[in-house]
N, C-alpha and C positions, 0 to 999 in steps of 0.2 A: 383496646390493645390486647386484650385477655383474650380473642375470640381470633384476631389475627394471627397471633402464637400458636394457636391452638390446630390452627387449621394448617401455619407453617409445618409445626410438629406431624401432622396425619399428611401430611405430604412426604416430610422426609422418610417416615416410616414405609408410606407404601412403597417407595422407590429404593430403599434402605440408601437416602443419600448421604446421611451419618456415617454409613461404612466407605464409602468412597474415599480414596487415599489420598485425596489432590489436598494441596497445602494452601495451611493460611499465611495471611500477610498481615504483619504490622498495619498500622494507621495508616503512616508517612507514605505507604504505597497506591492507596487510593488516589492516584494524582494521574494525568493525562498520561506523559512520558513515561511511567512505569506498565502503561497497556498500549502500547503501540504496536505490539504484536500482536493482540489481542482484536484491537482495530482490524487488520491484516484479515486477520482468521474470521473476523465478521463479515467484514467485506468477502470475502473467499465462500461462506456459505451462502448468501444473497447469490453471488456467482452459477454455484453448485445447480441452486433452487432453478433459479432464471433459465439456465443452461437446459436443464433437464424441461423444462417448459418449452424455449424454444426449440429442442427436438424434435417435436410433436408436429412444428410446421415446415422444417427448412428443408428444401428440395436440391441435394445436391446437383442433379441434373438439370437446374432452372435456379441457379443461387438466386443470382439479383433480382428477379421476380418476386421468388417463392420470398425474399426478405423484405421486399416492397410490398407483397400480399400481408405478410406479418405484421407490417406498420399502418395500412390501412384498411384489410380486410380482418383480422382478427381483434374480439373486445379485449383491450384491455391489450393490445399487442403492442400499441408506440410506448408504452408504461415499462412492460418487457424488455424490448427491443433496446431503449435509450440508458434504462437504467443499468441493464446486462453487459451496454458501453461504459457505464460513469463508475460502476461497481468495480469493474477492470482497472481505471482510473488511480481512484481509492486505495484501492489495495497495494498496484505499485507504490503510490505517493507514500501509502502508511510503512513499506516494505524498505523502501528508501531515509525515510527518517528513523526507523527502530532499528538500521544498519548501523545508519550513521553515530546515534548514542549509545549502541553497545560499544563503536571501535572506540568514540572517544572516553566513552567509562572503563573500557578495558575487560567489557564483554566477552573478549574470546581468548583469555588467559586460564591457566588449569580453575577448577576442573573444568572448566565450558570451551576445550577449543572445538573438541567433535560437532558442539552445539553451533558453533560457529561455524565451521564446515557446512554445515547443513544447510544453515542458514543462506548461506552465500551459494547454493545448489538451489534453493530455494526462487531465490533470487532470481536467478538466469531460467528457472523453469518457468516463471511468472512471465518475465521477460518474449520466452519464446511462445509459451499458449497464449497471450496477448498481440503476437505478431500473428500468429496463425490465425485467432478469431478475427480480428479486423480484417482478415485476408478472404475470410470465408465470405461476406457482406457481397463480393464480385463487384462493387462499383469501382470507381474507374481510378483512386487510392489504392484500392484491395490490387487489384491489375497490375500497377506500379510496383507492390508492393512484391509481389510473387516476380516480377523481371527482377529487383535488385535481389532475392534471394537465389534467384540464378546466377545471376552477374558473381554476386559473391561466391559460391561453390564453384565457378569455372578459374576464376582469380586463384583460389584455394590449387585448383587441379585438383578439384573433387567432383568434375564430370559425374563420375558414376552415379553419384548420389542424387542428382536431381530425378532420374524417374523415380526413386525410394521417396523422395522427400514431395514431388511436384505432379507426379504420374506419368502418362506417355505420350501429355499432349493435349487431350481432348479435353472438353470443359468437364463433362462428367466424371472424367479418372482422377482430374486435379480438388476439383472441390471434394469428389471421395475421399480421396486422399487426405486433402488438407482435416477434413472432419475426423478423419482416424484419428490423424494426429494430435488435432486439439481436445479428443476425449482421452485417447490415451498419455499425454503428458497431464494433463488436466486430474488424472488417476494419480500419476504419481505425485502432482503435489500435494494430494490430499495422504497417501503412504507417509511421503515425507515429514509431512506437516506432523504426523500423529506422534511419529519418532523424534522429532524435533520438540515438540510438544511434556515429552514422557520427559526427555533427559532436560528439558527446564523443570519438569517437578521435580526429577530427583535431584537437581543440583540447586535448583530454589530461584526465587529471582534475587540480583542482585541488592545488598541491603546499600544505605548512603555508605559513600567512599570515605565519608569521617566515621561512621561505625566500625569501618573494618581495617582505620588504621593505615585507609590507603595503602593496604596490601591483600597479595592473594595467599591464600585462596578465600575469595569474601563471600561467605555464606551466611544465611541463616539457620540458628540450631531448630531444627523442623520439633523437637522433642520439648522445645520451653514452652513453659505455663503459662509465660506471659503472651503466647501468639494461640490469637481467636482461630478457631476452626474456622473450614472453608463457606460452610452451608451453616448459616444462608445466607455470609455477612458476601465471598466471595459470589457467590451467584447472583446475588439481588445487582451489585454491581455491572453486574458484566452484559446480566437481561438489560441493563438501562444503556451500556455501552452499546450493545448490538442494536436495538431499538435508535439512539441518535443516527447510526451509522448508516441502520437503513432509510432512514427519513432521510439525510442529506443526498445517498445515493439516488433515492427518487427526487427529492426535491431539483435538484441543481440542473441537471437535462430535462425536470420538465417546463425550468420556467424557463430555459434557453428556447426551448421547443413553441414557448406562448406566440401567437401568433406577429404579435406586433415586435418580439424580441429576433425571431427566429433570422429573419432575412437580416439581421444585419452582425449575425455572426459567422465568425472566422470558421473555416471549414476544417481547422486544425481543432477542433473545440465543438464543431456540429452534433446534436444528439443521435443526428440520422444520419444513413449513406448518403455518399455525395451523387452524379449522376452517372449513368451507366457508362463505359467502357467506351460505347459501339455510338452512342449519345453525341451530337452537335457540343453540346454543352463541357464535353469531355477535353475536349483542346484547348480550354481555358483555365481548367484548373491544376496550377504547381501540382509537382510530384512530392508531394509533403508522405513523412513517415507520420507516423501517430507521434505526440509530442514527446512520450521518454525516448524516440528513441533521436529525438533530433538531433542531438549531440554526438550520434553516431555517425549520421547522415553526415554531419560538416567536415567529422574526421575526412569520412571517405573521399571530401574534395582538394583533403593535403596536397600537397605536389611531391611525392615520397615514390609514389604507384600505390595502386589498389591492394595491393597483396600487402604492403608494406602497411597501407593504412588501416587494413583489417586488423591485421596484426595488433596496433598501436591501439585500438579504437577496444576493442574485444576480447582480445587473445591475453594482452598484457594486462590488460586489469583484472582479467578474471584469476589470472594465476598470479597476481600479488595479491589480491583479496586471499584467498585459499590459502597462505603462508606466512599469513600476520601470525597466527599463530606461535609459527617457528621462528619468524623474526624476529619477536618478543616475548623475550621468555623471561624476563627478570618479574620480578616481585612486586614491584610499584604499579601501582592505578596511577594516580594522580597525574594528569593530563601534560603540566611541564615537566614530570620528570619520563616523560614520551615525546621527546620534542620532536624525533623521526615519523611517527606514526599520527600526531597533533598535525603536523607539516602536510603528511601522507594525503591526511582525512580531508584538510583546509584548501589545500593546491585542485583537487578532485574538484571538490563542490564547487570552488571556483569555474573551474573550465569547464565542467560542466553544463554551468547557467552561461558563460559566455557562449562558448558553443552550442547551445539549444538555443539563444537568442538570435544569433549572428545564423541559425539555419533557420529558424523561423523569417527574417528579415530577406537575406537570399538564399533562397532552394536550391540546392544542384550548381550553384557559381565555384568552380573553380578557385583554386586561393592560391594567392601569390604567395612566393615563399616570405614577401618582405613583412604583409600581412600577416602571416601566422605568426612569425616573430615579436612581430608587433601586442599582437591579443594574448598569447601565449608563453612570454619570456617575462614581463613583467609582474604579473602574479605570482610566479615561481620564487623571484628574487627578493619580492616585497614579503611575503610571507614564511621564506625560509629564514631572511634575516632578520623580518621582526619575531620569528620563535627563538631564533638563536639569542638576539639580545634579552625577552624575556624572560628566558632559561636560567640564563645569567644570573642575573637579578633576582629568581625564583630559588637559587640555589642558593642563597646567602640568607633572605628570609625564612629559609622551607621549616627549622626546628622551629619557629617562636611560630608560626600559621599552626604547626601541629599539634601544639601546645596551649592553642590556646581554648581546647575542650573538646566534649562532643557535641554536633549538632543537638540544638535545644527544640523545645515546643515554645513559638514564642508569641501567645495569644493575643497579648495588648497591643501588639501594632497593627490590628487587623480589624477589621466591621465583622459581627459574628451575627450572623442572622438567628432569627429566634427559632423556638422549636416550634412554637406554637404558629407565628406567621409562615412556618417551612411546610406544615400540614394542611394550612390554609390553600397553598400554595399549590401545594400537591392534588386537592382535590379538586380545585378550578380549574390547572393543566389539563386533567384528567375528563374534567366532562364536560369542556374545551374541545377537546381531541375526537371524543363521544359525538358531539356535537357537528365539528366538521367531516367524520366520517357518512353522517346518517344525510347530510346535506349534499353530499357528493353522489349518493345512489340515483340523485335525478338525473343527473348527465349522464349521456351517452357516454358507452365505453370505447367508441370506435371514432363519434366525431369529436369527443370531446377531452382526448386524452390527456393534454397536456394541463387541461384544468382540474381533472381527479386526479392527476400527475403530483399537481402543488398542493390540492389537498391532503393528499393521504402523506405525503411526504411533511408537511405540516404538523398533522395527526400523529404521526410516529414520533417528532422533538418532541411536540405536547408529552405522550407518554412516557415519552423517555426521561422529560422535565419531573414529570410526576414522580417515577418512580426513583428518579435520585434523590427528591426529596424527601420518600420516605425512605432511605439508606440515610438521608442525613438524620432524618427525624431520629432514625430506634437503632444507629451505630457508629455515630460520630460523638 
């Protein structure tokens, strides 16, 4: 343990990570839900990494090819290729749930509403360099995928913008094009991310809603004795955070990708392109968007017009996201006494998942207006009046709930793994992971991808196993 410390120490020194201003966290932080951004930002450099690798091969003037070359002529290219997809995945999915528990903890009240801002910029930039790389792939999704973003800017009567956004026509102006674009937004979410990033240190993460009295402004005092420095309790964490997140992002498309798996998945979910454009094969497959955005897709089959449903789908959520802020400006966190913005959060997620369901089910079908009514009027009614009654209810109980302490450490109700079996533990994950990496060098990187795919994505939980439980062993 002496020789570990020792060597932590001449690390931190060379790097002077000691001096680094990032802050520390309470215990109670260390838990899933308080790094879902964190997730995001992991997934985001996997992204970065993968991104800049596949530059090396992708041939705007030959997309579908030069990306079919990538998947079968370069080692170590379907690993790239699929994970570069699932990575994108990830990240939205991580982006979407660290939205949703800041709005219902009350995340973007003073001081964090700028942080909140960002965030939701963030959001829609994620959003659009995700629509643009699947766009980039040219198979015959990619294809569909660049028509609807015509269709929508001509709806808009924003003509203009398509050769800005699409080029002037040709394959090679369009996929240019598209490639500018997904490095250069792709640029700004990493600007973004970093300012987004600063004013979470400075304003801290949120500490529990019963520490802070279930009022704002809920901080942590950055200057108390009782919170551990960041290094190396913060970083050990976060190296094990990043390590699971790249093991699943390899792991999950490459065992979709295994042979006996591959052919019998949904092409909404494929780790590879579907088939080209110009392809026999291509008249068969729905005009499916990538899955976040299905739920947009189903707006746009309202019976309102297109412009109307753009609007409703896009334009409107993004500008009530952006104004929760000013919407809610009183003092309280505590989730019933938000029963407007509770309501906001609940109604969303709902129609969300119905409408991503109901487009996955029918593509492109048209909806009757009795229909929409139908999916869409009852969640509304059932969930604004089940808040309103529990409101109710919530406001007669709220002094004696307040009162009745602060959140405790409540050990005994819980199985506590040992120190000693935690280390044990650690060191078998570990050359486990050893083990399945050095067994993987036999395979082929080109025929046999999807099986160093599941390895190495194995190999990275193993580590990531290991090194959480040395964060258990020397800081829990």
């Amino acid at each position: 343990m002496g020789n570990k410390r020792d060597l932590t120490d001449w690390f931190a020194e060379l790097l002077h990570l000691k001096d680094v201003p990032f802050m520390g966290v309470p215990s109670y932080m260390f838990s899933i839900e308080y790094w879902l951004g964190g997730i995001a930002a992991s997934a985001l450099a996997w992204q970065v990494l993968t991104g800049l690798l596949l530059l090396f091969y992708y041939e705007p003037s030959n997309a579908y090819d030069s990306t079919m070359s990538i998947l079968h002529n370069v080692s170590f290219g379907s690993i790239i290729l699929s994970s570069h997809l699932y990575g994108a995945y990830i990240m939205i999915f991580a982006v979407y749930m660290h939205g949703l528990y800041v709005m219902l903890k009350g995340g973007y009240k003073k001081p964090r509403g700028f942080q909140w801002i960002l965030g939701v910029l963030l959001f829609v930039l994620t959003l659009g360099v995700s629509f643009i790389g699947y766009s980039l792939t040219g198979d015959v999704l990619a294809a569909d995928a660049v028509d609807v973003g015509r269709g929508l800017l001509t709806a808009l009567g924003m003509q203009s913008l398509i050769p800005i956004a699409f080029g002037n026509g040709t394959e090679l102006d369009l996929f240019s094009r598209l490639l500018a674009w997904h490095i250069t937004i792709a640029a700004a979410i990493i600007l973004l991310f970093l300012l987004h990033f600063y004013l979470a240190e400075e304003n801290g993460l949120m500490p529990r809603l019963k520490d802070s009295g279930y009022k704002v402004p809920a901080m942590i005092n950055k200057n108390s004795k009782d919170l551990p420095p960041w290094w190396p309790r913060n970083f050990i964490y976060m190296a094990a955070l990043v390590l699971m997140i790249w093991g699943i992002i390899i792991l999950i498309p490459s065992i979709l990708a295994l042979p006996s798996i591959y052919p019998s998945i949904p092409i909404l979910f494929s780790p590879y392109p579907g088939p080209s454009p110009t392809s026999p094969q291509a008249a068969a497959v729905p005009a499916y968007p990538p899955w976040f955005f299905l739920f947009i897709y189903k707006m746009l089959d309202m019976p309102f017009g297109l412009k109307i449903d753009e609007v409703l789908s896009m334009i409107a959520p993004l500008i009530i996201l952006l104004i929760i802020p000013a919407l809610d400006r009183n003092e309280k966190l505590h989730p019933l006494d938000r029963p407007g913005i509770l309501a906001l959060a609940l109604i969303g997620l709902i129609w969300l998942i119905e409408l991503s369901v109901w487009s996955a089910i029918q593509p492109g079908v048209p909806v009757n207006p009795s229909w929409a009514a139908l999916v869409m009027l009852p969640p509304l009614i059932i969930v604004i009046t089940g808040i309103y009654a529990t409101h109710r209810s919530w406001v007669r109980i709220r002094g004696n709930a307040f009162n009745g302490g602060k959140a405790g450490n409540n050990k005994s109700s819980s199985w506590i793994l040992s120190k000693s079996t935690a280390s044990i533990i650690g060191y078998v994950t570990a050359i486990l992971a050893i083990i399945i990496i050095a067994l993987s060098l036999i395979l082929s990187p080109i025929n046999d991808g999807p099986f160093i795919g599941v390895s190495w994505g194995a190999a990275l939980l193993l580590l990531s196993a290991s090194i959480f439980n040395y964060f258990y062993v020397n800081y829990v």
